[in-house]
N, C-alpha and C positions, 0 to 999 in steps of 0.2 A: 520472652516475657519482658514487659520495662519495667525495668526499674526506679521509674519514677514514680508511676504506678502501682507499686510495689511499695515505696517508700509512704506515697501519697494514703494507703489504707493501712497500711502500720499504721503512721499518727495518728491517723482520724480514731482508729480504735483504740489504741494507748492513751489516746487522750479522755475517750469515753470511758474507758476503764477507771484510770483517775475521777473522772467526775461521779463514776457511781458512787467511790467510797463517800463522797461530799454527800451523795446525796441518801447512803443509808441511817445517817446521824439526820437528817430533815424535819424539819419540826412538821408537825402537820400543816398549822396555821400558813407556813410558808409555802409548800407544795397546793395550798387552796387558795392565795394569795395569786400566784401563777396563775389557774386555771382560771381564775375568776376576772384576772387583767388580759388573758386570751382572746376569751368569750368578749369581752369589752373591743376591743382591738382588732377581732374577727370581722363583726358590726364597722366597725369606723373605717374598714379596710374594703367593705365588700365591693367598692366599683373596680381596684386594682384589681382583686381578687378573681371579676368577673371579666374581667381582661382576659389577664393572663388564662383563664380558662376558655374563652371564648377565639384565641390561637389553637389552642391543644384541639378542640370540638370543629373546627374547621380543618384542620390536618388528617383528624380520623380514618378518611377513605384511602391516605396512604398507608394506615397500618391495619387495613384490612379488618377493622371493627363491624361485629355484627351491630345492629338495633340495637341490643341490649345492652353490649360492652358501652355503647355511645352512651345510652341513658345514665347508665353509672356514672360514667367520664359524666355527662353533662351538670353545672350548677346554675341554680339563679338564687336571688335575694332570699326565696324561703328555705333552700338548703344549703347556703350558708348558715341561715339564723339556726337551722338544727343541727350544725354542728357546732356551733355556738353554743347551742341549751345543752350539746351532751357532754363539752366541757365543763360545764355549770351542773351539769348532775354529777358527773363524777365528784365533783368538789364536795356534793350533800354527802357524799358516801364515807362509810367509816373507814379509816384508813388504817389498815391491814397489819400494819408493819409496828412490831412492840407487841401484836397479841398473843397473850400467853394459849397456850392450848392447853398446857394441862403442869403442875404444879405440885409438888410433895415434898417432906423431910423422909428421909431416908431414916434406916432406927441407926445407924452409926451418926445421925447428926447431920450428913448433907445434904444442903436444902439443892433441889434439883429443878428444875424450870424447863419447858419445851414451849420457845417463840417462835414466830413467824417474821422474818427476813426475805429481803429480796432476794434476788437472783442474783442479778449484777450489770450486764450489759445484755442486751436484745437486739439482735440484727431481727428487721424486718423486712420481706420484701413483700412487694404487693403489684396489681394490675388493676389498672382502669376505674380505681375507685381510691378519690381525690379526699374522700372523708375518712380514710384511714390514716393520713399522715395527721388529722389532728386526735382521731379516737384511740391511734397507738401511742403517740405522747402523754398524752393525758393519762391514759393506764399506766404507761409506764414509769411515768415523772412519780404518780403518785403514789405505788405500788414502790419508789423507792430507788427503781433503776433505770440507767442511763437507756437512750437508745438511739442504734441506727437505722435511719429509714432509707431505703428503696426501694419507689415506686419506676411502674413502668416509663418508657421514653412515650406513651401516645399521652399523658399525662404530667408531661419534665415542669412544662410552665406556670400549673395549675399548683402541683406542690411545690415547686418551690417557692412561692407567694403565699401559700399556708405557712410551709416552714418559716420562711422571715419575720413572719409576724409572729408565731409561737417564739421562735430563740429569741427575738428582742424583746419579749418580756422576762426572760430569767433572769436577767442583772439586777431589775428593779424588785423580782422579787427573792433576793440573796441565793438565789441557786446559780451552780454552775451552765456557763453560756453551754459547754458541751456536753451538757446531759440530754442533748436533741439536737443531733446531727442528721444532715443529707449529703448522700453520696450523690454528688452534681455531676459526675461525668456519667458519661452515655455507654462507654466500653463496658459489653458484658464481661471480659474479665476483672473487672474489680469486685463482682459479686463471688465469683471462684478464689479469690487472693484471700478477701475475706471470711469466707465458708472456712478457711485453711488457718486461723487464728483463734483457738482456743484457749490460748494463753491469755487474751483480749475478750472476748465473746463471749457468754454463757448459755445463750441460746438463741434459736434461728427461729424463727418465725416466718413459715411461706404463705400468703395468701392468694391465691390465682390459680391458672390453669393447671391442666393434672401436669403439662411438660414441666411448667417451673418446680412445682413440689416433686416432682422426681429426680430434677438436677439436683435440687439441694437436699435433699434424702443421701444423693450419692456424693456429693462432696464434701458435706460438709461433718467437719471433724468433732462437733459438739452437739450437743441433742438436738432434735427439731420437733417441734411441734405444730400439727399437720392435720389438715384433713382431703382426702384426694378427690372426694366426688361427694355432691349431695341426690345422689340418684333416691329420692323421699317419697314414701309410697300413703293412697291416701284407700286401706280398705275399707269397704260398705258391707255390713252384715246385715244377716234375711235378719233380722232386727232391730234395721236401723230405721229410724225415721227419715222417711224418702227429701221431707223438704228439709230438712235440716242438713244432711249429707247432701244436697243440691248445694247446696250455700256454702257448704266445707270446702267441696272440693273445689267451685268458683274461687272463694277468698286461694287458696293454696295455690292456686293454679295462674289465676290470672290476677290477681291483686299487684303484682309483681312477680314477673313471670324471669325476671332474668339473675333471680338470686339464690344463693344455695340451700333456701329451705322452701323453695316451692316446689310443690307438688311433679314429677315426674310421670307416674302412674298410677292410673284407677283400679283397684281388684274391685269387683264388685262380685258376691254371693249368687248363685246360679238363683235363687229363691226368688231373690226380689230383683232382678235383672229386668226382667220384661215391664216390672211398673218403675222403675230407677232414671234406667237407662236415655227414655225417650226422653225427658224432664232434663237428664242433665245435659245430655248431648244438644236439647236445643241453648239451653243457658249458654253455654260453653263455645259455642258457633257466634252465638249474637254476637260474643266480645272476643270472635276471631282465634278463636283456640282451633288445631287443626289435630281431630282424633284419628288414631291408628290402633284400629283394633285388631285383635283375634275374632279368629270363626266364628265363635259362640256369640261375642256382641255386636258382627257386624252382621247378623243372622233377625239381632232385632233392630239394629240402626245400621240398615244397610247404605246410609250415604259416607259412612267410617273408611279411612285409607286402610287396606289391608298391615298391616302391622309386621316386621319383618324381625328375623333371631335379635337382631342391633337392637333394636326398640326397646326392648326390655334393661336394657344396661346401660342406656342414654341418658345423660344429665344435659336434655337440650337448651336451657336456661335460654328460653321463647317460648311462643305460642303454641306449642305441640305436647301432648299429652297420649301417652299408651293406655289400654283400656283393655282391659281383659276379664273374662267370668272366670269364677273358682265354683269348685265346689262346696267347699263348706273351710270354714276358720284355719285347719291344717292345713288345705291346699293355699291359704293366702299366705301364711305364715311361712311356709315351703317355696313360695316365690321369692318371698323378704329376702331369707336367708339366701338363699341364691344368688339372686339379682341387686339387693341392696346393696350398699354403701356405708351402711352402718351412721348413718346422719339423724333424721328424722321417718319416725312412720306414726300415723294415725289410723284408730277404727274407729268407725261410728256406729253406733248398735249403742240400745238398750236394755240388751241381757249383760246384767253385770258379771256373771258365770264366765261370759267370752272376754269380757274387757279384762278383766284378770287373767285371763291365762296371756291375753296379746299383751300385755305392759311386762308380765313374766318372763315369755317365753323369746318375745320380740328382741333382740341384742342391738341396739342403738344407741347413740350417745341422748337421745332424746324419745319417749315414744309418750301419743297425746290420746286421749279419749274425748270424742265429742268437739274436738279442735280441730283449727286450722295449721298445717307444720308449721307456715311462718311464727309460730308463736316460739320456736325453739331461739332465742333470740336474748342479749344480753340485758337488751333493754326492757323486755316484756317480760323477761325471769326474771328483773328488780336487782339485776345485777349493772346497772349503767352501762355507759359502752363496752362492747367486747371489743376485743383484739380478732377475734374468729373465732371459730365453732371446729373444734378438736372431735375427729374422728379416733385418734391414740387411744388407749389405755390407761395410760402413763404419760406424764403424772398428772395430766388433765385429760378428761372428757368433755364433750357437751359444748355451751359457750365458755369462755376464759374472761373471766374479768376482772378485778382485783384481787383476789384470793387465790387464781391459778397459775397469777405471775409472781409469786414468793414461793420460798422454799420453808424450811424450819432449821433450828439450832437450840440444840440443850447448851443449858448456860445450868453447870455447879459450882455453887459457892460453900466451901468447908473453913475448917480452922484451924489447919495445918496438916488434916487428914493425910493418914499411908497407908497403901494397900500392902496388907500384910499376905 
């Protein structure tokens, strides 16, 4: 182990610790001041910006980046400017921190208060996606706590030109420079040294593939909050309307095909399979989607890849989609639970009968009627940017956005009160 190394992720986290308490006293006005000279500074920045990212998106083929991983990695002018706007959204949002939840006088006389407080410090790490080093500062600045970001190496150059420009605006606007830090070196052991500081840390944060989130599940010494797979199921009931579930499962599927709430796999009802089937399989082909079916639907769309046990468990985040007939609502539901990921699932049908018992019975951090899964999302749930989309239980589900990254604290005030 070095110990420079060693020493080098001590401070950086002792210093982030320090900086949260600065930043649980934060006025709001001050924490929106920040984001709003971000957003400004993001814009004025973006040809560096598109540098430094334009190194990282030419190196790619040495770190073995699929299509999709690239697209992520990749930015130009207009996704700069949205993440731009979702620092500027975050800023519209109420900010979390001071709100009471709930409030009483006790009949001895003490008045009792339950608020919502940050956390404290947030290690992040992430892969291939260069807008999370600004949507996780922004949450977390504003939310109250400090954070540390690390983002992959196929990405080093990209964030670190984000980060520069985010921490050079917190002196101007009276927050601590080290309430948004980046871990610069390249050595995966400083993310292990780190996991191992709880004294420092108050929670982890993994965003990326299932390997990373199961390193830091096992390392690390303070909570994590986590989602391992978005394997998101899109079922068709014998009473769905055919063009409408045409459209669903297109948007979910291929709208963006390399993100964790798209579409995975099709159930489709043995009922309406033979009039469904043909309709969507051809949509689905025009824009390069590659089906792998089961017997039953390659029986009616026999140019379908036959579909293998893997297929069903696969979060291929690409052009590939599984497709399988059920028999009726419980055989789909029966797959869910199996196969799912506990992410997102959608039914489309117009028996409200069924759509109640799938929103019931379905156990997902997200389940949509009549929608597209992308819609499970921080920004389309009016919750501004998320941090990620929490498969846990505990202490968040679903997307995480300002609300999931506090905690609470009863605050009593008496008048000399003693327990007798």
């Amino acid at each position: 182990m070095s110990e420079s190394l060693l020493d080098q992720c001590r401070s950086l986290a002792s210093r982030a610790k320090a900086a949260s308490r600065s930043l649980a006293s934060a006025s709001g006005a001050a924490k929106n001041d920040w984001l709003t000279r971000s957003a400004e500074a993001l814009r004025a920045n973006v040809e560096t910006i598109l540098d430094a990212n334009a190194r990282d998106v030419a190196a790619a083929p040495e770190f073995g980046l699929t299509s999709a991983a690239v697209d992520r990695l990749t930015l130009n002018p207009a996704r700069v400017d949205q993440i731009a706007v979702a620092l500027e959204e975050v800023a519209a949002l109420p900010d979390p921190v001071g709100e009471v939840i709930e409030g009483y006088r006790r009949p001895n006389g003490l008045d009792v208060t339950k608020l919502r407080v940050p956390l404290g410090v947030i290690f992040m790490m992430y892969e291939s996606r260069p807008n999370v080093t600004a949507d996780a500062a922004a949450l977390c600045v504003k939310s109250g706590n400090a954070v540390i970001l690390r983002g992959g190496k196929e990405a080093r150059h990209t964030n670190l030109a984000l980060h520069a420009v985010l921490a050079d605006q917190l002196d101007a606007s009276g927050l601590p420079r080290e309430a948004v830090q980046y871990v610069g070196v390249t050595d995966r052991e400083a993310v292990g040294l780190l996991l191992g500081m709880p004294e420092f840390i108050d929670l982890a944060i993994p965003r990326g593939g299932e390997s990373l989130i199961r390193r830091v599940v096992a390392e690390a010494k303070m909570p994590v909050l986590k989602h391992y797979q978005g394997n998101c199921h899109v079922y068709v009931d014998a009473k769905a309307d055919p063009a409408m579930a045409v459209s669903i499962i297109l948007n979910a599927k291929a709208q963006r095909p390399g993100v964790c709430n798209a579409a995975e796999t099709l159930l489709v009802h043995r009922d309406i399979a033979s009039r469904f089937l043909p309709d969507a399989a051809e949509a689905l082909s025009k824009v390069g989607v590659e089906l792998r079916g089961d017997e039953a639907s390659r029986a009616i769309v026999p140019s379908m890849t036959p579909a293998s046990a893997e297929d069903w468990d696969t979060e291929y985040l690409d052009l590939i989609l599984a497709v399988g007939v059920v028999d009726d609502l419980d055989a789909a539901m029966s797959h869910i639970a199996r196969f799912g990921s506990g992410h997102t699932e959608t039914i489309v049908t117009d028996d409200l009968r069924a759509a109640r018992r799938f929103v019931t019975e379905v156990d997902s951090s997200a389940v949509l009627v009549n929608a597209s899964t992308r819609f499970n999302d921080g920004g389309q749930l009016g919750l501004g940017a998320e941090i990620g989309i929490s498969t846990d239980k505990f202490h968040a589900r679903g997307p995480c956005g300002l609300r999931e990254l506090t905690t609470t604290k009863w605050v009593v005030f008496g008048n000399g009160h003693l327990r007798g």
